[in-house]
N, C-alpha and C positions, 0 to 999 in steps of 0.2 A: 593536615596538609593545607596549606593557605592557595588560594585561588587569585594567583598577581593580575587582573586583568582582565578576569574573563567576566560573562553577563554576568554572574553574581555577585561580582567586585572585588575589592582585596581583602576584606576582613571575612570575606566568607570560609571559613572551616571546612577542607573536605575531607572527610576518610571513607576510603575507598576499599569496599568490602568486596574480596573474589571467590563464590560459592565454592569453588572447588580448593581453595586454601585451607577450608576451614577443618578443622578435627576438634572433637572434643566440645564442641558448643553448637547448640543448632543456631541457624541464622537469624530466626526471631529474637531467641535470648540475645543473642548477641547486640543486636540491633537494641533491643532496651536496656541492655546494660549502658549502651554507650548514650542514649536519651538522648537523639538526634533531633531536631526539628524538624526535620523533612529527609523522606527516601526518598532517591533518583532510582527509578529501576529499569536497567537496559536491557533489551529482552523479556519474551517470555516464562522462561524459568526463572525469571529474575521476581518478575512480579505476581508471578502464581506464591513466589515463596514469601512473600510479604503481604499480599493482599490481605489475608486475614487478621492482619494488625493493625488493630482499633486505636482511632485517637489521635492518629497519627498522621499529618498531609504524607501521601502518595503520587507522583508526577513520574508516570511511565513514558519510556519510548521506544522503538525498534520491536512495537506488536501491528499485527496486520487491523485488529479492530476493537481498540480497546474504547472508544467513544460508546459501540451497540454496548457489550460487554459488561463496561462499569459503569454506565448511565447513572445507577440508579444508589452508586456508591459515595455517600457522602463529601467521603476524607482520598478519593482516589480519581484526579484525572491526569491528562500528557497526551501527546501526541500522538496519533497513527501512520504505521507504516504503510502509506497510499497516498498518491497524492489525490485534492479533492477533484469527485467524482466530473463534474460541472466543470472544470476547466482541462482534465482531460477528455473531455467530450468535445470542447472548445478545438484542443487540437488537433482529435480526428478530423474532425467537420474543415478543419482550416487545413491540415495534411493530403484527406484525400475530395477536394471540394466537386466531385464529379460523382462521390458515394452516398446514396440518397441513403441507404438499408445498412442497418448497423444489426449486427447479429450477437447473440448474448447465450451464453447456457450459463445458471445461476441456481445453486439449492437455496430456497426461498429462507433454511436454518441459518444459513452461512450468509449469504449475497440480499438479503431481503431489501434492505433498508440502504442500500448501495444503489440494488438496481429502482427502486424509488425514486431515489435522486434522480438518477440518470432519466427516467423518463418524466421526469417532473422537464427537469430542465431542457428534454429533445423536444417539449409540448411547444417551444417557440420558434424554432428552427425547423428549415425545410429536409429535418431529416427523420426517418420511423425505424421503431427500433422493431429487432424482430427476436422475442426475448422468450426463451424456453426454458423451463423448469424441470431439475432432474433432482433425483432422489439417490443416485446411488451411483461411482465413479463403473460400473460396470453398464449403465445405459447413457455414458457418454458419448463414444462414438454415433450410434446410432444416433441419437438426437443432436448431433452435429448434421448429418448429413437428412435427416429434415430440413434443417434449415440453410444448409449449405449453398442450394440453388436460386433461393428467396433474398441473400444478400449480397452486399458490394463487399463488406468487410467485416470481420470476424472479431470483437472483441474480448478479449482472455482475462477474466477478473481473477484476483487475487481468492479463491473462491478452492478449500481444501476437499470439496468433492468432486469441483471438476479436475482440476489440475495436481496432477499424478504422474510421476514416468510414462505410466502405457498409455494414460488418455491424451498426454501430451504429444506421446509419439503418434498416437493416430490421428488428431485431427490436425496436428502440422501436412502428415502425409495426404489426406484428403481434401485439404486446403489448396494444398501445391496443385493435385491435380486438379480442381476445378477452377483455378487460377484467382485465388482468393486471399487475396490479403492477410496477416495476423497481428496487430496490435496486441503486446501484452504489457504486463506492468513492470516486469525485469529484465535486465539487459542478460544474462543466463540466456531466456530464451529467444533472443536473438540470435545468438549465437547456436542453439539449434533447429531456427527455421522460421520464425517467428519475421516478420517485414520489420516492426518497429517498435523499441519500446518507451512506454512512459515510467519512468523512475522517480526516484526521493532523491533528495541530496542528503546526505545525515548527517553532515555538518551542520546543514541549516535545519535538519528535524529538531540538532541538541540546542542551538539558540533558541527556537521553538518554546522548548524546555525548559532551558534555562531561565526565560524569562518569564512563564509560570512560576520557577520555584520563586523565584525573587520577588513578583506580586504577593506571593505566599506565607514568605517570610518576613512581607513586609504590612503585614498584618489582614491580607484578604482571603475571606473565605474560600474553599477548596469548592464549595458548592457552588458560587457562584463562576468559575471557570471554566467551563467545560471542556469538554476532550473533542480533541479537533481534527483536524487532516493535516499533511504535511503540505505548504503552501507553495514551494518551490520544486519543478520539472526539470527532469535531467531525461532530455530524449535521445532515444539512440535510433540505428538506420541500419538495416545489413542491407548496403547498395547492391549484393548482389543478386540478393533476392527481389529487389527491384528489378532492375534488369532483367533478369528471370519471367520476369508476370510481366513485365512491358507496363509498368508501372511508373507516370512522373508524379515524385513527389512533391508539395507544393514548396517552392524558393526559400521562401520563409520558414518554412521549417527545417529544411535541408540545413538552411543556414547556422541553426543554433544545435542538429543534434553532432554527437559525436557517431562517427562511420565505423561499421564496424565489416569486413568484407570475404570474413569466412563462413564457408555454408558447409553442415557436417551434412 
């Protein structure tokens, strides 16, 4: 299939493989018989099932932290589903400018090198993070509500030990009561309780992409590209949970997220 247009041009070649199409040939085989120049792997599953094919440039996208992950992988980098850490911190600090105390639960397995950043980059701003370490999605609440009363705003990482149906459901609900803001990273959880969130655009994750593969194929190492964060913010706002907390958000941001204004 020819690509009229897009970042990788119009002689680029694509064929386009759907794990779940497939019978009778595993995905590997598959993939070397057809002796591709380069895998795009969308998803998770996508790139857990190719990872282990040597030789071969890899440019993943739509995973939550494939930069920690395949660091240390030659032939495999792309995108992360996050935007970077450092300028969503930008737009806390600039959303709610009257919140000194930014609050974090983080499993140091999962969030380590996340929350790193983030207090790298709060070290020059007048704002202190208050960032707590959990080990297990069943001592979430509780270590929420240690640090529930110590902060202005609640930040919700992308982070597979805290965030979970029940630990979600409870510290929205402990949030609400102590009148405390939730920044998270998906609009989903806006829309069950969440004040605000910071999102990817994945239009602009696959340009991202695209234009790795095309350094790639255009003869530059896979090593020398690293795997990155997605660069563009799509904010969202459930106004009525604003309203709710007696909460203004700052103009400026109001301005660019999109509104969302049901509260379950």
């Amino acid at each position: 299939m020819k690509d009229s247009g897009g970042v990788l041009g119009p002689d680029a070649e694509i064929v386009r493989l759907v794990l779940s199409d497939l019978s009778g040939v595993g995905p590997q085989e598959y993939i070397r018989n057809e002796e591709p120049d380069l895998v795009l792997a969308i998803g998770m599953d996508a790139l857990e099932t190719v990872e282990n094919i040597k030789g071969l440039p890899i440019v993943y996208v739509m995973i939550l932290d494939g930069a920690g992950r395949f660091s240390d992988r030659e032939n495999i980098t792309g995108v992360s589903m996050v935007v970077e850490p450092e300028k969503q911190l930008e737009i806390i600090c600039r959303a709610f400018p009257d919140s000194e105390r930014i609050g974090l639960l983080y499993d140091p397995g999962q969030s380590g090198e996340i929350v790193r950043r983030i207090q790298e980059a709060a070290s020059g701003k007048n704002t202190s993070l208050v960032a707590r370490k959990v080990y297990s999605p069943e001592n979430v609440p509780a270590a929420f509500m240690l640090i529930r009363d110590e902060i202005d705003v609640f930040w919700m990482l992308p982070d597979l030990t805290v965030v979970g149906p029940e630990t979600v459901r409870s510290m929205f609900l402990l949030a609400m009561e102590a009148g405390r803001p939730v920044v998270s990273f998906s609009e989903k959880y806006v829309e069950l309780g969440a004040l605000m969130s910071i999102g990817v655009d994945p239009y602009d994750m696959g340009r991202q992409a695209g234009r790795m593969a095309e350094k790639i194929l255009a003869g530059k190492q896979v090593a020398s590209i690293s795997g990155r964060d997605a660069t563009k913010a799509v904010i969202t706002v459930n106004t009525r949970i604003a309203e709710k907390l007696g909460i203004v958000i700052n103009e400026k941001i109001l301005g660019r997220a999109r509104s969302i204004e049901q509260v379950r």
